[in-house]
C-alpha positions in Angstrom: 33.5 125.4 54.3 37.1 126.7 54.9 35.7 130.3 55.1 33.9 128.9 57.9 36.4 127.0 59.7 38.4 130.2 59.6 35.7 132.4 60.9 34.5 130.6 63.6 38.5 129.7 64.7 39.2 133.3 64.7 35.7 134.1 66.2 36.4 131.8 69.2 40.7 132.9 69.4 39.8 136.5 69.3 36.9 136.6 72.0 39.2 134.6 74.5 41.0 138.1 75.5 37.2 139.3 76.5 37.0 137.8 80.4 40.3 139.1 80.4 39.7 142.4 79.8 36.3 142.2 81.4 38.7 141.3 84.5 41.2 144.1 83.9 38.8 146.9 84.0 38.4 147.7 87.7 41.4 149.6 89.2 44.5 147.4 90.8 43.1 144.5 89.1 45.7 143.4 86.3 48.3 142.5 89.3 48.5 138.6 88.3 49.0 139.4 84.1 52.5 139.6 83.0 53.3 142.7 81.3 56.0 141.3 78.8 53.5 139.3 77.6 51.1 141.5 76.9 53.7 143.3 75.6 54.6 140.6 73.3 51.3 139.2 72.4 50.6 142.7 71.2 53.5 142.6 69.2 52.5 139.4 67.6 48.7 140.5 66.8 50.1 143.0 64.9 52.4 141.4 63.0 49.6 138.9 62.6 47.7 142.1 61.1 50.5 143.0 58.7 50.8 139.5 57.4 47.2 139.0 56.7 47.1 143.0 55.1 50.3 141.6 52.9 47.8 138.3 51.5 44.5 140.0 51.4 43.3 137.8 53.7 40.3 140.2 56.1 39.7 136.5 58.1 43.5 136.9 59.4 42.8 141.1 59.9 39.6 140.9 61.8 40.4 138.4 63.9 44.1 139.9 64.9 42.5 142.9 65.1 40.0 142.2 67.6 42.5 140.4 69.4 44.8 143.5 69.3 42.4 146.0 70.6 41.3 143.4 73.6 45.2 143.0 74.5 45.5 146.9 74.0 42.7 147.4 77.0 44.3 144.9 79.1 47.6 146.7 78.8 46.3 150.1 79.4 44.6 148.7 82.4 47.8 147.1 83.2 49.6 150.0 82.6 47.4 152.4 84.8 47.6 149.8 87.8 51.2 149.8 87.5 52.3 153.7 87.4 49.4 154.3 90.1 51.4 151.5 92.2 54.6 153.7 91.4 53.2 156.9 91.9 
């Protein structure tokens, strides 16, 4: 039952970032997210990965890791909006 909990709580945490990046897809449309925290909630996914490589635990991996790669669209996205803006 705790494997459960855990699955379905990282299930529902890491598929949060999708209408995000669902949203970010379409050129100059990442204006409103906040690049520091992308930036930093990148960071933390993957220290999130680390930590659950370090226990063994694959709940912890998957679910940062899926998280991570979402967060990593957004922020390219982010980052093609902003050097187009610059350019």
């Amino acid at each position: 039952m705790v494997a459960l909990l855990g699955i379905v709580a990282a299930a529902l945490t890491s598929l949060s970032y999708l209408p995000q990046a669902r949203k970010a897809l379409p050129r100059n449309s990442t204006e409103d997210i906040s690049l520091a925290m992308l930036c930093v909630l990148l960071c933390g996914l993957c220290l999130w990965i680390i930590y659950g490589l370090m226990i063994g635990n694959w709940i912890v991996v998957l679910a940062n890791g899926v998280g991570a790669a979402l967060v990593a669209l957004v922020l390219v996205c982010k980052m093609r909006d902003v050097l187009r803006v610059s350019a």
